[in-house]
C-alpha positions as CSV (number, residue, x, y, z in Angstrom):
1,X,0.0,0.0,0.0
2,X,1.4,3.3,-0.8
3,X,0.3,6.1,2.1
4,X,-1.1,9.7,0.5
5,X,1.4,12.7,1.8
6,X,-0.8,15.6,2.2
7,X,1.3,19.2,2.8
8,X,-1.0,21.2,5.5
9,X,-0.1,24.9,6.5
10,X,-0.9,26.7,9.6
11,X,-0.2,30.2,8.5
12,X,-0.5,32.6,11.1
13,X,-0.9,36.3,10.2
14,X,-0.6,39.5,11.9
15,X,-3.6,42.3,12.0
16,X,-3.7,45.8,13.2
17,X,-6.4,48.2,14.0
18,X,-5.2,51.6,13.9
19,X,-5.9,52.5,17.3
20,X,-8.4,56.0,18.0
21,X,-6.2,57.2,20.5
22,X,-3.1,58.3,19.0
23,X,-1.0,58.3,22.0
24,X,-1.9,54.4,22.1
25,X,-0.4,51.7,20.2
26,X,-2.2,49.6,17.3
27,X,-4.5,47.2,18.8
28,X,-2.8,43.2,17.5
29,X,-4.4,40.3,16.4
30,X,-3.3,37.1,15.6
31,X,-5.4,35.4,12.7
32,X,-5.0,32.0,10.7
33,X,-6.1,31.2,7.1
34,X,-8.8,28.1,7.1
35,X,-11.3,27.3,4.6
36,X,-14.9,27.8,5.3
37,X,-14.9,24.4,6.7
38,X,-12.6,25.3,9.2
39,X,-9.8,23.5,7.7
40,X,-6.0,24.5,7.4
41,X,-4.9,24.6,3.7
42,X,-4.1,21.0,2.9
43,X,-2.4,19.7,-0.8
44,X,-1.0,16.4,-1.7
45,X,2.1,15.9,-2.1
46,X,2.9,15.5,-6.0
47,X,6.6,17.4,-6.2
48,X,9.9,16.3,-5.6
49,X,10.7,19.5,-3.8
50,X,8.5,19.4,-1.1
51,X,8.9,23.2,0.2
52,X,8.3,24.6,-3.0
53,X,5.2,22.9,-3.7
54,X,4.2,23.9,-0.2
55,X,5.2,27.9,-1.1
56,X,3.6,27.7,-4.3
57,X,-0.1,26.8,-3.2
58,X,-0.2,29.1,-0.4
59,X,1.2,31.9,-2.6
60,X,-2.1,31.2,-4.9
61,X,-4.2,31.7,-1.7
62,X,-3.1,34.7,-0.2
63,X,-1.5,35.9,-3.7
64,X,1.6,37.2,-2.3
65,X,4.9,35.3,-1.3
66,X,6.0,37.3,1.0
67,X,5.8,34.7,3.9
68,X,8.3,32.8,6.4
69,X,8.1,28.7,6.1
70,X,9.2,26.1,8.0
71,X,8.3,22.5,8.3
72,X,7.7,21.5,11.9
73,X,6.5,18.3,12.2
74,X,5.4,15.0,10.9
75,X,2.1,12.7,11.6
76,X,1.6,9.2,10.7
77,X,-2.3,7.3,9.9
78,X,-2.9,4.5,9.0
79,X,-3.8,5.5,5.1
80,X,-1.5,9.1,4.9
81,X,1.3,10.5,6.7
82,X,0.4,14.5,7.0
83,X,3.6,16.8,7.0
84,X,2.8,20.0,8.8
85,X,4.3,23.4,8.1
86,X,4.6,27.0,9.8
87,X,3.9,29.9,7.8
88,X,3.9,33.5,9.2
89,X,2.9,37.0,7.5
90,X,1.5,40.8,8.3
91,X,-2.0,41.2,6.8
92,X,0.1,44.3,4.8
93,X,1.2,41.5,2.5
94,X,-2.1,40.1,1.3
95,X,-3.8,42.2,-1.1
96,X,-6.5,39.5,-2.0
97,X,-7.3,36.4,-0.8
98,X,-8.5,33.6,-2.5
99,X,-12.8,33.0,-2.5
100,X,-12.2,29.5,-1.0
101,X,-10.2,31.1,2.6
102,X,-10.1,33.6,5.2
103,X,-8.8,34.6,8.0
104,X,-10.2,34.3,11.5
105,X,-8.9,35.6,15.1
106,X,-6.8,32.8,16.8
107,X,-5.4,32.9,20.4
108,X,-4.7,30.4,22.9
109,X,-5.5,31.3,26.9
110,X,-4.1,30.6,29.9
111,X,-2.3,27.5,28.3
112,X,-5.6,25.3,28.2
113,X,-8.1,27.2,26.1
114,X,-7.9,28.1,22.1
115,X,-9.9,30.6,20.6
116,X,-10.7,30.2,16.7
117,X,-13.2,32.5,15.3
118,X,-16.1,32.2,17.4
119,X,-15.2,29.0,18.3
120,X,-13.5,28.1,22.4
121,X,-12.2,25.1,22.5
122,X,-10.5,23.4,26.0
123,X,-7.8,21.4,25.6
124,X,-5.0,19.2,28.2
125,X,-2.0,17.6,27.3
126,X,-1.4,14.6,28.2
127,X,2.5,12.8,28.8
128,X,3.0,9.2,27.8
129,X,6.2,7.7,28.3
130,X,7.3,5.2,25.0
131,X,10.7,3.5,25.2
132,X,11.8,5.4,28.0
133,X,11.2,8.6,26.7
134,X,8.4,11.0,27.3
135,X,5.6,11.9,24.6
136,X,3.0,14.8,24.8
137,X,-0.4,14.8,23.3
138,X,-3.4,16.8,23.4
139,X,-6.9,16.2,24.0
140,X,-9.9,18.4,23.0
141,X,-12.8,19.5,24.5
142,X,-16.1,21.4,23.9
143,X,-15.7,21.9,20.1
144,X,-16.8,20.1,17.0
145,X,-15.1,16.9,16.6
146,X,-14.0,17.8,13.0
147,X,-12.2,20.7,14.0
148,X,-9.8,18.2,16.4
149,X,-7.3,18.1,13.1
150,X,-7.2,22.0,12.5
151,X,-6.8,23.0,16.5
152,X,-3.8,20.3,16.7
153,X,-1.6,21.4,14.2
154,X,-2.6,24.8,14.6
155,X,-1.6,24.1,18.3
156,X,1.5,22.5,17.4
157,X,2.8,25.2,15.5
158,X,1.7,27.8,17.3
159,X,3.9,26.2,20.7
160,X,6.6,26.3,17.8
161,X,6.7,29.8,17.9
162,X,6.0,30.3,21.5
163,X,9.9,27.7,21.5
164,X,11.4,30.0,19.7
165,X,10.5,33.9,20.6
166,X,13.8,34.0,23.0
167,X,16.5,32.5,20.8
168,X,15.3,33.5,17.2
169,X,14.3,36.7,15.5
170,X,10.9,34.8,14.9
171,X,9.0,37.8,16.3
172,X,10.2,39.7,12.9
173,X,8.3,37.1,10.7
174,X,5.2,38.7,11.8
175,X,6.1,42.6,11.6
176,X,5.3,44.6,8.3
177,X,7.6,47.0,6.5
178,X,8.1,49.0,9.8
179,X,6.9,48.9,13.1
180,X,8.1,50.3,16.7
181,X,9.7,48.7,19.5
182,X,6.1,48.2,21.1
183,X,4.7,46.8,18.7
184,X,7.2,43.6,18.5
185,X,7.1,43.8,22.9
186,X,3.2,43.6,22.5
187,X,3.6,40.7,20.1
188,X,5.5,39.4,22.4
189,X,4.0,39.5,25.6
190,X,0.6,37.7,23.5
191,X,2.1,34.9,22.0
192,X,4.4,33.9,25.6
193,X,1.8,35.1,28.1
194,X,4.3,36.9,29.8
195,X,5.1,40.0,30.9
196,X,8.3,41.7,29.8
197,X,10.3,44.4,31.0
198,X,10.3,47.0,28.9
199,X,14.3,48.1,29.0
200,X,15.8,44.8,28.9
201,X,13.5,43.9,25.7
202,X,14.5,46.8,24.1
203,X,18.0,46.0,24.6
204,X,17.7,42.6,23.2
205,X,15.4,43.6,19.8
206,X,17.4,47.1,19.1
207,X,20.6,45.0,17.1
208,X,17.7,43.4,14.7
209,X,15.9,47.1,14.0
210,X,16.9,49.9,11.7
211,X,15.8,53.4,11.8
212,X,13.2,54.3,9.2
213,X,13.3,58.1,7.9
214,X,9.6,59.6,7.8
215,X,8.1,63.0,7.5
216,X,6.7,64.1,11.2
217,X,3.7,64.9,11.2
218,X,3.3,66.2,15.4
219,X,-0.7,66.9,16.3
220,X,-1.7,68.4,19.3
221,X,2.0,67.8,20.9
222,X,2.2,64.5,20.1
223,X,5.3,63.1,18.5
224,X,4.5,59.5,17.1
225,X,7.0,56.5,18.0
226,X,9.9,56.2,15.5
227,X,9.4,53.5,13.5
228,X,12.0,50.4,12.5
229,X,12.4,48.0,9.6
230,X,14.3,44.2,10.2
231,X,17.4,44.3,9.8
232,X,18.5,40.7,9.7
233,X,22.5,40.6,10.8
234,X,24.5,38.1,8.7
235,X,26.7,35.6,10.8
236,X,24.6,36.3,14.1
237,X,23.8,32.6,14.9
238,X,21.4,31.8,17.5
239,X,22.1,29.6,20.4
């Protein structure tokens, strides 16, 4: 028997809503891309690269391939094997998406609760210990059985992230063409649930952001944050 390989994406996208206080920063959302099914953008496998295949079909959803892309995991049933990928993007890079899609608010709460549109769904995760070593699954609760697929990859990717906010510059992924210093602290202080302080965030972010140039435009004695770009530094290697 040969098994199916279906490619499935959990892209996660960043939204902002200009905020009607000035003084105040954009208000953030986190949102994913699902069908009207509730289902992640799936594809089977029919390319010997396997990333590019991946890059192309979700480039024809959200029409735009401006997107970071990973592969994070791997699962194994009895009639396909499902290879699960990581996408991340600013809503500022889709222009259009496609009929079929859209995207929906997503947030996990208090490490046993996931929000997906209007959707809550509970969840625990359970350890099991298989030749001597210790496994982690998660069990759902209070939501549509067919959504169990969707909520555990999305949850898988999304603890990906959560992994890798203090050793990577993964919180860059989800920033447009410029942004301020809050606006990656706010980021993230949602995705890890924690609090951070302020100066010693800035400190460790500053080396990755470059000074943008814009006109100033003060109202009422307000001067507006400056704003930053990436700047990715070649040869800085993460530990």
């Amino acid at each position: 028997m040969v098994l199916k390989v279906n490619l499935n994406v959990c892209l996660f996208v960043l939204d902002s809503e200009k905020n009607e206080n000035i003084r105040k920063n954009d208000i953030q959302k986190l949102k994913v891309l699902v069908n009207k099914k509730l289902q992640l953008p799936s594809v089977e496998y029919n390319s010997s690269d396997i990333k590019e295949q991946i890059r192309d079909y979700l480039s024809h959803i959200i029409n735009t391939n401006i997107f970071h892309l990973e592969q994070v995991y791997t699962m194994g049933y009895n009639d396909r094997v499902d290879v699960i990928y990581l996408s991340i993007s600013n809503m500022e890079n889709i222009k259009k998406l496609s009929s079929d899609f859209e995207l929906i608010e997503f947030n996990i709460k208090k490490n046993d609760s996931i929000i997906l549109g209007d959707s809550v769904c509970n969840y625990k995760t359970i350890e099991k210990e298989n030749y001597n070593s210790i496994e982690y699954f998660h069990e759902f609760e209070g939501c549509n059985e067919n959504l169990n697929a969707t909520l555990m990859y999305l949850l898988i990717c999304f603890k990906r992230v959560i992994s890798n906010i203090n050793n990577t510059d993964i919180l860059f992924k989800f920033m447009g063409s410029s942004f301020t210093l809050e606006d990656v602290r706010i980021l993230y202080e949602m995705i890890s649930g924690k609090t951070a302080d302020k100066s010693n965030f800035r400190k460790k972010i500053i080396k990755y952001c470059e000074k943008v140039e814009s006109e100033i435009n003060c109202k009422n004695g307000f001067r507006p944050s400056q704003r930053y770009r990436f700047k990715p530094l070649k040869g800085d290697v993460w530990v």
